[in-house]
TISESE-30676 format. One record per atom (N, C-alpha, C): residue in one letter; x, y, z. Coordinates in steps of 0.05 Angstrom, whole numbers, padded with zeros to 5 digits, always signed. Layout:
REM TISESE-30676
AXYZ;...
This chain:
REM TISESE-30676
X+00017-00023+00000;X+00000+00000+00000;X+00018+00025+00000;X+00010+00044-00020;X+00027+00062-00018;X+00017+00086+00002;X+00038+00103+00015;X+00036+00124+00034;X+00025+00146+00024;X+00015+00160+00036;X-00011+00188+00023;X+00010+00205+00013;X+00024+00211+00028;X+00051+00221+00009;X+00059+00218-00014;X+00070+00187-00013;X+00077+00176-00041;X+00055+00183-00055;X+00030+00186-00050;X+00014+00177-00074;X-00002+00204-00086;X+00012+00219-00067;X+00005+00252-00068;X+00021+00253-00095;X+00053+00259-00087;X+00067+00262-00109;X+00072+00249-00132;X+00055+00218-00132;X+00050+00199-00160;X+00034+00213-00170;X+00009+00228-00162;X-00012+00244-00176;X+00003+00273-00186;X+00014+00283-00171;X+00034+00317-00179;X+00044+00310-00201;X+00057+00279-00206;X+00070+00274-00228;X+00066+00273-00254;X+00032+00259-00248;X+00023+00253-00277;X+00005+00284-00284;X+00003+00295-00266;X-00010+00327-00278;X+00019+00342-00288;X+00037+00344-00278;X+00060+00367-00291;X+00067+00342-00316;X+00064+00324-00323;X+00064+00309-00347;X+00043+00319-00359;X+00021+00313-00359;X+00002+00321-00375;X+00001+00348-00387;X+00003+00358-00355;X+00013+00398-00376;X+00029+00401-00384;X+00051+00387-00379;X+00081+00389-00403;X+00077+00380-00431;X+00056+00360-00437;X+00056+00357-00462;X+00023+00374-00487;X+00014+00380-00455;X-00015+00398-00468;X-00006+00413-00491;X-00016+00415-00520;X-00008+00438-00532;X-00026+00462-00527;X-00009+00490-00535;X-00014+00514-00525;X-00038+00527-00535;X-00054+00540-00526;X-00073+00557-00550;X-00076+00575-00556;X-00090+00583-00585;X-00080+00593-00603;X-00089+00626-00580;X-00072+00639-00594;X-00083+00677-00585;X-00095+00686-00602;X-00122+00693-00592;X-00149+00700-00612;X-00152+00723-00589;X-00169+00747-00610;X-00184+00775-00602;X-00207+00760-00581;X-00215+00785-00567;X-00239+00768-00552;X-00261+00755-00561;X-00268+00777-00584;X-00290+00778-00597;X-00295+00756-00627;X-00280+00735-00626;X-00280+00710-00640;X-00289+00685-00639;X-00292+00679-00611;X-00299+00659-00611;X-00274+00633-00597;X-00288+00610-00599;X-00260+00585-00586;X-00248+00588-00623;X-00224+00577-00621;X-00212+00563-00643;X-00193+00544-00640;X-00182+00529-00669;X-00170+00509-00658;X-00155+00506-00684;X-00126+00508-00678;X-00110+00507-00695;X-00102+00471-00709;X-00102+00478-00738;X-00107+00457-00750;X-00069+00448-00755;X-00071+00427-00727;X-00039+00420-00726;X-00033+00388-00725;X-00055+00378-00726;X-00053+00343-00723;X-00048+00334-00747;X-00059+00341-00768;X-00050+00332-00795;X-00038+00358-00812;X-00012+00360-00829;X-00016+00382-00839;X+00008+00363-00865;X-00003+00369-00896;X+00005+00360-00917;X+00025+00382-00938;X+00038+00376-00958;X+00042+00393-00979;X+00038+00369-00999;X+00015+00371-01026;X+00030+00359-01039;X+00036+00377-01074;X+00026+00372-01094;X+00042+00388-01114;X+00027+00412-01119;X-00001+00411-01111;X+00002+00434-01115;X-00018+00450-01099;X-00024+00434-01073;X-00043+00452-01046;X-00027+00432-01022;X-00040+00451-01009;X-00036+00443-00977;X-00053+00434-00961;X-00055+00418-00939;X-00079+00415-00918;X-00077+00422-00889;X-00084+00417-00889;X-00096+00418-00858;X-00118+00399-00836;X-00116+00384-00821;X-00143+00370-00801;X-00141+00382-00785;X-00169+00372-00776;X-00186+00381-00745;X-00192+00351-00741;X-00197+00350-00711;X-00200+00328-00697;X-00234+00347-00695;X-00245+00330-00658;X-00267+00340-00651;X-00269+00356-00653;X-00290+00379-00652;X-00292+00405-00633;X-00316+00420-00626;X-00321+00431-00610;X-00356+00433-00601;X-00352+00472-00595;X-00375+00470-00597;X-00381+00499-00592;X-00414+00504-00576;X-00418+00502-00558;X-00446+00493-00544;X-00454+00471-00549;X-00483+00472-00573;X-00486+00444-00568;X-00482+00431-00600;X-00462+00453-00610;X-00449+00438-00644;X-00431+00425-00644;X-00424+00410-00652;X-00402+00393-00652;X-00387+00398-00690;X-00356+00383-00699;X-00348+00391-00716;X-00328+00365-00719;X-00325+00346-00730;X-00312+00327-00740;X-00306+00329-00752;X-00276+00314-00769;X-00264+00305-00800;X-00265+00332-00809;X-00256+00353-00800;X-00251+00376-00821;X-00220+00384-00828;X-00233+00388-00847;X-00199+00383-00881;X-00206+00414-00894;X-00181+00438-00890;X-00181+00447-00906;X-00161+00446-00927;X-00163+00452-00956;X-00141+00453-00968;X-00143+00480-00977;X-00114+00483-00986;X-00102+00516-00989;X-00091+00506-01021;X-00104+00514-01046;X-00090+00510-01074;X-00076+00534-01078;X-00051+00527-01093;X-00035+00551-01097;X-00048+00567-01120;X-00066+00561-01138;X-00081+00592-01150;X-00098+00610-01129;X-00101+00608-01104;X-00114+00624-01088;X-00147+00610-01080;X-00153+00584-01084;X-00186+00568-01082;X-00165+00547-01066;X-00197+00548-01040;X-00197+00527-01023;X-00222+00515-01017;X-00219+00490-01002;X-00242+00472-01005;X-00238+00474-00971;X-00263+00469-00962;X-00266+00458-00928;X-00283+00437-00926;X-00286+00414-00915;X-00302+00393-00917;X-00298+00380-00883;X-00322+00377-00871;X-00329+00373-00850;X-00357+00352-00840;X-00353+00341-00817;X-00384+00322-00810;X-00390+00357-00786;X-00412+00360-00794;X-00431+00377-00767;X-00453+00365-00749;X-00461+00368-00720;X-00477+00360-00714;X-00494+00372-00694;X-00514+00382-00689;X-00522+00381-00661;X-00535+00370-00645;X-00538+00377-00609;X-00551+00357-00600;X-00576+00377-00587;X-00579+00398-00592;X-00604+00408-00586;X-00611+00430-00589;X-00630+00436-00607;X-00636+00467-00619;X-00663+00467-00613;X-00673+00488-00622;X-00704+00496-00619;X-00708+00512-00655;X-00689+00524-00669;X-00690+00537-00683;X-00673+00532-00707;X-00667+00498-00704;X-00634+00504-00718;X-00615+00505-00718;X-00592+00499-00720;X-00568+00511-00708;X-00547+00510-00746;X-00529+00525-00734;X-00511+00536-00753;X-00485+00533-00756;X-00466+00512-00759;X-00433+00513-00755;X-00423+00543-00777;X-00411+00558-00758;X-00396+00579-00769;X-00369+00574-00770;X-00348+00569-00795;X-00321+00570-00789;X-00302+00595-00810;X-00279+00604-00807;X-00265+00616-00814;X-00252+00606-00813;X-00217+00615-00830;X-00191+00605-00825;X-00173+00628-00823;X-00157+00625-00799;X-00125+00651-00800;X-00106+00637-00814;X-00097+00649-00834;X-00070+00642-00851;X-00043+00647-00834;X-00030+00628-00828;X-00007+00644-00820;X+00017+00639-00823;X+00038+00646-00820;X+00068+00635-00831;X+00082+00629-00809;X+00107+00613-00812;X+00117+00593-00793;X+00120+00608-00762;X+00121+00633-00762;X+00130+00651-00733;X+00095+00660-00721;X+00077+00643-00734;X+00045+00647-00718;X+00034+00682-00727;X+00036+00693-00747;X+00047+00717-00763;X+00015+00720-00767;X-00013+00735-00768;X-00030+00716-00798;X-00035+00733-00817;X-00031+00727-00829;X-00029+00735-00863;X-00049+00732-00881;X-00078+00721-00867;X-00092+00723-00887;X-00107+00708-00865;X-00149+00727-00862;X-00164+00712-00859;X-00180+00701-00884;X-00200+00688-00879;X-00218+00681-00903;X-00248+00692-00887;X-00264+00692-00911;X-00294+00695-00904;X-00306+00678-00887;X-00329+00676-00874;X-00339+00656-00856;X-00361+00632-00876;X-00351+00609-00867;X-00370+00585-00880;X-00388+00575-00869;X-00407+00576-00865;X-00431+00556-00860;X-00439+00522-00866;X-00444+00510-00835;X-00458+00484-00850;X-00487+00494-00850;X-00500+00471-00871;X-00525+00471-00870;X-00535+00467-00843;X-00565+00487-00834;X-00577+00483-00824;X-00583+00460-00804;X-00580+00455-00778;X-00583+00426-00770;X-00601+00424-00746;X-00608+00402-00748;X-00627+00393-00725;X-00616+00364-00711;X-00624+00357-00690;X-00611+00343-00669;X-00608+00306-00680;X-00590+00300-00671;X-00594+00261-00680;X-00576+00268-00712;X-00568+00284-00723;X-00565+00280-00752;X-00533+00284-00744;X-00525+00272-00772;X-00488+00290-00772;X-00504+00307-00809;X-00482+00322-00811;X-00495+00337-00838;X-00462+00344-00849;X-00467+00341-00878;X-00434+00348-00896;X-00436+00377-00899;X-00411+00386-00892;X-00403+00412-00899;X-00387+00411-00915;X-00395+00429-00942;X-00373+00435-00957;X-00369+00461-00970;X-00355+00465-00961;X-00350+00508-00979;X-00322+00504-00991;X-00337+00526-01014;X-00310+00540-01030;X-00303+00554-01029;X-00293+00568-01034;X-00284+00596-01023;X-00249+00608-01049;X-00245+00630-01037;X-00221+00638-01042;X-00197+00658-01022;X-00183+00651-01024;X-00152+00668-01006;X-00135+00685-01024;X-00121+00704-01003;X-00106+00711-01035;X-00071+00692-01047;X-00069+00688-01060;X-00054+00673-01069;X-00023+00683-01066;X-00017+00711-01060;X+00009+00711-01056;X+00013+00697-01027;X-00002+00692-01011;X+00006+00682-00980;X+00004+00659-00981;X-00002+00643-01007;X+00014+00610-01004;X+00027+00604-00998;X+00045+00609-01011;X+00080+00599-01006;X+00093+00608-00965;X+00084+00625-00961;X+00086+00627-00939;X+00074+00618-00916;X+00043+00600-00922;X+00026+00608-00900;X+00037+00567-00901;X+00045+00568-00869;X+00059+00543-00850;X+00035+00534-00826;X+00027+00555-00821;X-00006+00539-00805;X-00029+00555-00810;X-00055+00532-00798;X-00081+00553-00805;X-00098+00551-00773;X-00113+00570-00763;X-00127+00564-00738;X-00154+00575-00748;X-00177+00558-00747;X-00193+00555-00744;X-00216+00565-00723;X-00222+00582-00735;X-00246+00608-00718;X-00276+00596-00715;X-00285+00589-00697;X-00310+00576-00704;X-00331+00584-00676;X-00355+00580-00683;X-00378+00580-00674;X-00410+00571-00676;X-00428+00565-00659;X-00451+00562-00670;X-00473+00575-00665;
């Protein structure tokens, strides 16, 4: 049996572990919203870039499998599962993207995308097109994701 002591500082341990490996988040204005920088998957191949999102909720929206790609003529695609678990009226996934270059710099927002309309029990496909401006390709090294519902 271990001593309340010992088992004090077995627990201290695994929390300053845990927050040693937490990643950091992103620095957003107040007036934005949560976001969530798209850093778990990130691609080049000949001639766009990507980006994933894991989960992410915003009350009672949720946001799965979202992929943006960045093409070097300046057109990007976003593709996402949306869901909620309880509206009265509807609900709305709102997302944006900050362009930014390797020093967290941003260099370019985009317009805000919409999923369709949703109601509760469903997942629903999001997909927008959109455009960026194309000289901040070559430069732009991450994207963080502005969202709300």
């Amino acid at each position: 049996m271990k001593s309340p002591r010992r088992a004090i500082r077995t627990l201290l341990a695994a929390a300053v572990l845990v927050t040693a490996f937490a990643a950091p988040a992103a620095a957003v204005p107040a007036d934005t919203g949560p976001t969530a920088s798209g850093t778990v998957k990130q691609g080049i191949a000949t001639d766009y870039k990507w980006w994933t999102w894991g989960d992410l909720s915003a009350g009672d929206c949720h946001q799965t499998g979202g992929e943006l790609r960045l093409y070097s003529d300046g057109k990007l695609t976003f593709t996402a599962k949306t869901q909620t678990t309880f509206t009265l009226s509807g609900d709305i996934w709102h997302a944006r993207f900050g362009l930014k270059n390797s020093s967290g710099q941003e260099l370019y927002r985009t317009t805000t995308y919409d999923s369709p309309t949703m109601w509760p029990s469903k997942w629903y496909d999001m997909n927008a097109q959109g455009t960026f401006e194309p000289s901040v390709y070559a430069a732009t090294a991450q994207v963080t994701q502005y969202y709300s519902c």
